[in-house]
C-alpha positions as CSV (number, residue, x, y, z in Angstrom):
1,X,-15.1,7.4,-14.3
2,X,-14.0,3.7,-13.9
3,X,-16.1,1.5,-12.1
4,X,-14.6,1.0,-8.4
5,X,-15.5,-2.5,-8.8
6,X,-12.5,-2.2,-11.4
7,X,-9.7,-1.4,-9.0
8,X,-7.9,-3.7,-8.1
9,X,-5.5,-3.6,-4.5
10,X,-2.6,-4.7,-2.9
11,X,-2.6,-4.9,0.8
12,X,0.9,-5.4,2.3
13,X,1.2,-6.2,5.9
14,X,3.1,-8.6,8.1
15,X,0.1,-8.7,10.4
16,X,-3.0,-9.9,9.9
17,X,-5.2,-8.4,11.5
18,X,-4.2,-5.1,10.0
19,X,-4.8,-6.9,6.4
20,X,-8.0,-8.1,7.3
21,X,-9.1,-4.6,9.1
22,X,-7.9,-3.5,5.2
23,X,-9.3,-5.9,3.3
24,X,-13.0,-5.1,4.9
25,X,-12.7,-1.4,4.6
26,X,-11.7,-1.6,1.0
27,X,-14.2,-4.7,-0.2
28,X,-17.1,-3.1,1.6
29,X,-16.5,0.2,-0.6
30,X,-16.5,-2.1,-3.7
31,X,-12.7,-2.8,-4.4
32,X,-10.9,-6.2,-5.6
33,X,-8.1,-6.7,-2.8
34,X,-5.6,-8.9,-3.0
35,X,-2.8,-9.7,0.2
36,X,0.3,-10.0,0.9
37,X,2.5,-10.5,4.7
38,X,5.3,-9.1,3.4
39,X,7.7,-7.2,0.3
40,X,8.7,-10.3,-1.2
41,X,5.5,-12.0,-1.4
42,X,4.3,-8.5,-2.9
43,X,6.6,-8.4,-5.2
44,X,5.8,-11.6,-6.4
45,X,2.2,-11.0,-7.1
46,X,3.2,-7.7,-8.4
47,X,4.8,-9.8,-11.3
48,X,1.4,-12.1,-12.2
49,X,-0.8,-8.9,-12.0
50,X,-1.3,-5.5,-12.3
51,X,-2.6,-2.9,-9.5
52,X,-4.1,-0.1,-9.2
53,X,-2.7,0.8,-5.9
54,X,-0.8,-0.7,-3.2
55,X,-1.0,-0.3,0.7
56,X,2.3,-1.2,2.2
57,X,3.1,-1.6,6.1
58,X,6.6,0.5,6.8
59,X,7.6,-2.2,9.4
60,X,7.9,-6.1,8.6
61,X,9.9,-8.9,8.3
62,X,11.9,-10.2,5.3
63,X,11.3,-7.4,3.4
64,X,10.3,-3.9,5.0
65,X,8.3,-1.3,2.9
66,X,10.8,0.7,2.3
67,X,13.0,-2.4,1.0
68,X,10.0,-3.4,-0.4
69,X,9.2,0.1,-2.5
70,X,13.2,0.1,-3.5
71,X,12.8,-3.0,-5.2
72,X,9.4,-1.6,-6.7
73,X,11.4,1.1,-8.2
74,X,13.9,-1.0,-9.8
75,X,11.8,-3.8,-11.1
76,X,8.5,-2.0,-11.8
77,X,9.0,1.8,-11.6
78,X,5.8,2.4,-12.8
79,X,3.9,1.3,-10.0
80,X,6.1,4.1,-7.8
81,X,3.1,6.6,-7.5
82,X,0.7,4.0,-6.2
83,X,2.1,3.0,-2.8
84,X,0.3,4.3,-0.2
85,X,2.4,3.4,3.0
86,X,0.5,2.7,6.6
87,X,3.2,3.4,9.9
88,X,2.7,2.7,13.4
89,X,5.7,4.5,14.4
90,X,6.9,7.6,11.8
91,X,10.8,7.4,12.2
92,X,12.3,10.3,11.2
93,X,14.5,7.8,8.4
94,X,11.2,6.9,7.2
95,X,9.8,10.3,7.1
96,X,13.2,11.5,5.1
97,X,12.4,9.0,2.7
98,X,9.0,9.3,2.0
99,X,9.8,12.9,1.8
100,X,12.8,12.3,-0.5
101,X,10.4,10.2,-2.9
102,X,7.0,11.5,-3.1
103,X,5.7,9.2,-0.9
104,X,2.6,9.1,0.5
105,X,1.4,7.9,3.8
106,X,-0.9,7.3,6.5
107,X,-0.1,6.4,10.3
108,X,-1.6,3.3,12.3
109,X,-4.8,3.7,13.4
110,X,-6.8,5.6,11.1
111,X,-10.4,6.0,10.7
112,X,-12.2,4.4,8.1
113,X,-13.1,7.8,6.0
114,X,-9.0,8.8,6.6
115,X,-7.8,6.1,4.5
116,X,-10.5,6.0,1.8
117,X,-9.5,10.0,1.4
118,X,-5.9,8.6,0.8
119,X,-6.8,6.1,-1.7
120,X,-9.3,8.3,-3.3
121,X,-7.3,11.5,-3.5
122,X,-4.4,8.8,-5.2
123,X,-6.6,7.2,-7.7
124,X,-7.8,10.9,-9.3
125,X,-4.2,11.7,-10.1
């Protein structure tokens, strides 16, 4: 197995304190994370640098997730299996679309162990 040191992640969230909350979880269980505050920034780094996974907010400015993972698909379709989305509020449109893609997700606030299950479980397929 790949050294977890290895990984590297893209955190995706319009607020900070969110990507910082993030950022902490994932660097203290030895992961390289990058951030972004919204899809078009993403997208941007997404085109200097390869990543293992990304963790995208559903709701933000300029560019939601979903807007965000649409783009993804176009652009870079093989990064479509690792987005892990994070919701505040699951709206059934954005339930029917991570249903109609394979999307995976996890709803605002989770515990700690919840989202390194997520990433985990991700990473071994």
């Amino acid at each position: 197995m790949t050294s977890l040191t290895k990984k590297r992640f893209l955190v995706v969230d319009d607020e900070p304190a969110v990507r910082l909350l993030v950022f902490t979880i994932l660097s203290e269980a030895g992961y390289t994370v990058d951030l972004a505050g919204n899809g078009s920034h993403a997208l941007q780094m997404l085109n200097r640098r390869p990543y293992d996974l990304i963790i995208s907010d559903v709701n933000m400015p300029e560019m939601d997730g979903i807007g965000f993972y649409r783009a993804l698909a176009e652009k870079l379709p093989e990064f479509k299996k690792r987005v892990l989305f994070m919701t505040g509020g699951l709206t059934n449109e954005a339930l029917s679309f991570f249903q109609k893609h394979g999307c995976r997700y996890i709803l605002k606030t989770f515990e700690e162990t919840d989202l390194l299950e997520e990433i985990h479980d991700m990473l071994d397929k």
